[in-house]
N, C-alpha and C positions, 0 to 999 in steps of 0.2 A: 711599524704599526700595520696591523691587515684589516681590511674593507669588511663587515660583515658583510653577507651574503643578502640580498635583498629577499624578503618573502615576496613571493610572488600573491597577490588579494583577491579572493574569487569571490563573486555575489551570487549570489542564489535569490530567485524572484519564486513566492508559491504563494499560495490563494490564503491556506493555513499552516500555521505553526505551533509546537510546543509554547506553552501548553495542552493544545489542541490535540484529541490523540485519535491519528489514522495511519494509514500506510503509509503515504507519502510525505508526512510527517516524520515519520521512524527512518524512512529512506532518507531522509536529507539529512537527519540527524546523524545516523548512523555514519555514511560516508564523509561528513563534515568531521568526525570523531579520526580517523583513519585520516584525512587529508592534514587535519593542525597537525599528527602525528608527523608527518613527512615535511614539516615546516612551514603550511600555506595559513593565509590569514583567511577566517570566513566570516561571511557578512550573509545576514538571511533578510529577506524585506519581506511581509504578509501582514496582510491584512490583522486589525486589532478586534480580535474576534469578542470579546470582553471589555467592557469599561474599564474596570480596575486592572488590566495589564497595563507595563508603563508602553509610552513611545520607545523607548531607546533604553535595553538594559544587555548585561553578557551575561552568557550561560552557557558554564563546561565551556567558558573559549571561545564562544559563539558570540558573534556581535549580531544584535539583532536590534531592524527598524520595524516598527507596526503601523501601516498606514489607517488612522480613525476614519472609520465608518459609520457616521452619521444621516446616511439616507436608508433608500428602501433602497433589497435587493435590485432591480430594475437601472435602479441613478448610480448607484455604487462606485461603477465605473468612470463616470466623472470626476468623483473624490478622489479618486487611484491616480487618472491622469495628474490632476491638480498637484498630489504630491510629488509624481514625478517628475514633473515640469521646474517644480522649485527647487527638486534635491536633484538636478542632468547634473551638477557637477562631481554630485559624489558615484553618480552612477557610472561617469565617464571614468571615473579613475580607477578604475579594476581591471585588470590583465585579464579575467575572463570572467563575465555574465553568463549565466546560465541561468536557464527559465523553464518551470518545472508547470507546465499545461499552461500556461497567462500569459499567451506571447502577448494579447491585445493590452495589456499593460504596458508594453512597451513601443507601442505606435505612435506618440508626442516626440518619439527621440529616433523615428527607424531612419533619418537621414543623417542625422548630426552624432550619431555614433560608427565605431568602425566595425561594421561586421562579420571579420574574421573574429573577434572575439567573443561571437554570441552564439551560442549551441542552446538546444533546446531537450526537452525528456516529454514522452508520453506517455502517462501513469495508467489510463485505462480510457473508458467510454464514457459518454454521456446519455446513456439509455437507450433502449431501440424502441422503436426502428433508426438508425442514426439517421439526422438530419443534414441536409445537404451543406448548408452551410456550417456544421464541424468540419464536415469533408475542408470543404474550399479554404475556411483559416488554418486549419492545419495545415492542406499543401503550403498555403504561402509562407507559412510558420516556419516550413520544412526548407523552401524553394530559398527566404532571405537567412536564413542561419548558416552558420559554416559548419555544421554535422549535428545529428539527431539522433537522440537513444529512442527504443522504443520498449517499452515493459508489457513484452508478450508480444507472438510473431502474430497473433490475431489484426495487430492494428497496423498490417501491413494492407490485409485484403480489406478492411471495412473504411481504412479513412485511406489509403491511394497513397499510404506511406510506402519511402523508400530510403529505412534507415539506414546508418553507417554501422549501429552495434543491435542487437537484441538481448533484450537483459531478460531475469525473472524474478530479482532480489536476491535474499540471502537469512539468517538467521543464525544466530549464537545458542549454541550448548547451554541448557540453565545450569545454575548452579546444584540443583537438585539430581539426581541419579532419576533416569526412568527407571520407573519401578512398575509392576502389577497390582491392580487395585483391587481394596475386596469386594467393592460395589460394582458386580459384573454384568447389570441392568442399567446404562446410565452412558450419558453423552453430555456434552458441555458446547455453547454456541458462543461466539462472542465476535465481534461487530453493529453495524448498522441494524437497526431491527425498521428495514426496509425493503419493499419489493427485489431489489438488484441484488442483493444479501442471501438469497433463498429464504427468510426465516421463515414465511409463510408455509412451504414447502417442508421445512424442520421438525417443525409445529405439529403441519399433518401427521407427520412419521412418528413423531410422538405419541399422538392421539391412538394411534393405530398400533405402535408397540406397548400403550398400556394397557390395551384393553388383552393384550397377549401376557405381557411380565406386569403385574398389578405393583410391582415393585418399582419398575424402571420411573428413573428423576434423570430430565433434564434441565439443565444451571444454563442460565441464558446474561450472557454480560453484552449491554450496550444500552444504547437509545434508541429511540425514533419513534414513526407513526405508529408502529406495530404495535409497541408496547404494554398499551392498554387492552391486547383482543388475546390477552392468553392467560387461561386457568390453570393452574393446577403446575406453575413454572416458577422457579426462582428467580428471579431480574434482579439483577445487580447494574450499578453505574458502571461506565467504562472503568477500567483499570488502567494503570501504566505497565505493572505487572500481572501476567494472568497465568503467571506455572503453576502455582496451585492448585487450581482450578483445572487446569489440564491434567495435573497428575492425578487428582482427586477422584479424576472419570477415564471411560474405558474407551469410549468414540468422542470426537469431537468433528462435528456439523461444521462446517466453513468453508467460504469458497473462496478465498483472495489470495494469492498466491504468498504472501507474507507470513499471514495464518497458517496457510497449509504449512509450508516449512517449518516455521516454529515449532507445529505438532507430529510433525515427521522426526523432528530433534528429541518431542518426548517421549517418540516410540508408542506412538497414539495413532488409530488408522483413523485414516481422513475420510467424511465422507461428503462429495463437493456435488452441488445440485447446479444447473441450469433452468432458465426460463424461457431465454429466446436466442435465436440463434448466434449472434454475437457471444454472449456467455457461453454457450456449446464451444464455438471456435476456442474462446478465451484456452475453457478445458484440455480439453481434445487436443488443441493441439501444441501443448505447453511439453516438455521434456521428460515429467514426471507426472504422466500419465498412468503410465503402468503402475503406479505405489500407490493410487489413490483409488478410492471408489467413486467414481462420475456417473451421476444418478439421473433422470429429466423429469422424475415425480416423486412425492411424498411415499405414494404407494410404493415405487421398488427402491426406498432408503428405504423402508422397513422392510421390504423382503431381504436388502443385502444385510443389514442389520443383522435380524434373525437368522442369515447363515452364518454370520460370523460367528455369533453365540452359541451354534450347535458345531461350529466348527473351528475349534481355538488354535489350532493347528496352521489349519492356513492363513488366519488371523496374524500370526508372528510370524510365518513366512513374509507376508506382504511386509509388513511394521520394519523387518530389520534389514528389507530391500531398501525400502525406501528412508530409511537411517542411514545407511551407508550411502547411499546418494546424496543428502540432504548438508550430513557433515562437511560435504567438498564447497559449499555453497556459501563464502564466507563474507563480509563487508570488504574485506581486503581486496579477495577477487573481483566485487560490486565497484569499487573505487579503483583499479589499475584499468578497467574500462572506462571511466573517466578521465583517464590520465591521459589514455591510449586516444581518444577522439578529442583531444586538445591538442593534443602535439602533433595530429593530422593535422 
């Protein structure tokens, strides 16, 4: 008789989770997909963003806890400890914790766990000007973990990281064929419809390419503050799926590096705005710069806009650069980086 092989059980700590749908959501999901694939058990713990999500359900193979949040933002963190104070023993029991921005979630237990087993990820920013004290928990975030991903080389220079990998994510081929659209006045937004988002910036360029093409429709998918301060725009709720929607139009507005690839994959030129200089950095100086149009106003999205419409030419030069870069960019690749800072 032979021993099965033990799965090795890895936890993942995040703020939100599916159903919840953002980047960092899709990232844990994605790589959790590709790790059960190679035999690992995954366990995700976040916050229960919703009433009617249960505590404790699995999904696609995922074991998932939701810790209930019944204060205000502010207290929140209390309830977070509280849970994990009750559940140290199921925390203790995983060959490797990894913690996706919330190390402070994990401060009831930073002495009575073993610290080779805790690595950490940094997804992005907390708005600027950053604040000193992101700086300082991140270093120490940094300083007690046994290796740190960081998602974008920007958040070396603004938080004093000094990670072991730099990642930028990754995205899948749709199932649909990039095609040419006939609506060749027309761009598509989707994310946060918040400051840090550029939509406001979007918006402008909008305002400002209709009064040029009395045609051009931009489709705007997401939430937020924004949402109520725009005329003459289609607003849809978050998707899980939004290829449609991408194929349907000829630009697509986004600045998050998730986004941007996905639309690199449908053969859609991106075009990614900044506000402050952190988001500059983020841009600037990410890998797939050159594919992308990096804008710092409304005003010249619409000037690069309107060149690309008089110039369709160079339009699909850039699109099938940046396709062929984009393709190499897989969850598999995303996840053998994870392999690779565990077995450090």
């Amino acid at each position: 008789m032979t021993n099965a092989k033990k799965r090795r059980r890895i936890l993942f700590f995040t703020r939100l989770y599916y159903p919840h749908i953002g980047g960092v959501e899709k990232h844990i999901y994605k790589i959790s997909q590709q790790l059960i694939k190679k035999g690992f058990e995954i366990t995700v713990v976040a916050e229960q963003h919703g009433k009617k999500l249960k505590e404790r359900e699995i999904i696609d193979g995922i074991n998932i806890f939701r810790i209930p949040i019944r204060t205000s933002e502010r207290n929140k963190k209390f309830e977070v400890w509280k849970w994990i104070v009750k559940n140290r023993n199921l925390v203790k029991g995983f060959d490797i914790i990894h913690i996706h921005d919330v190390f402070f979630w994990i401060i009831p237990l930073i002495f009575s766990i073993d610290r080779k087993r805790v690595f950490i990820t940094f997804h992005g920013y907390e708005g600027y000007p950053v604040k000193l004290k992101h700086k300082i928990l991140r270093k120490i975030s940094e300083l007690y973990c046994n290796g740190s991903i960081c998602v974008g080389d920007f958040i070396k220079k603004w938080y004093w990281a000094n990670p072991d990998i730099v990642i930028y994510g990754a995205a899948e081929r749709t199932k649909l064929a990039p095609t040419r659209v006939e609506r060749q006045h027309s761009a598509v937004f989707f994310g946060r419809l918040d400051s840090q988002t550029g939509i406001k910036e979007y918006y402008g360029a909008f305002l400002s390419l209709k009064r040029r093409y009395k045609d051009f429709k931009l489709e705007v998918i997401g939430e937020g503050e924004f949402g109520n301060k725009m005329n003459g725009v289609s607003i849809l709720p978050f998707k899980l799926d939004i290829t449609k929607y991408v194929q349907n139009n000829r630009f697509v507005f986004v600045s998050g590096y998730l986004s941007m690839l996905e639309a690199m994959l449908s053969k859609k030129l991106v075009f990614a705005v900044y506000t402050d200089p952190v988001k500059k950095d983020y841009l600037l100086n990410s890998p797939f710069v050159g594919y992308v149009e990096v804008c710092f106003s409304s005003e010249q999205i619409a000037k690069r806009v309107k060149f690309y419409i008089d110039n369709p030419k160079e339009e699909l030069v850039k699109v099938e650069k940046a396709y062929n870069w984009a393709v190499s960019q897989t969850w598999s690749k995303v996840t053998d980086e994870y392999l690779k800072l565990w077995k450090s």
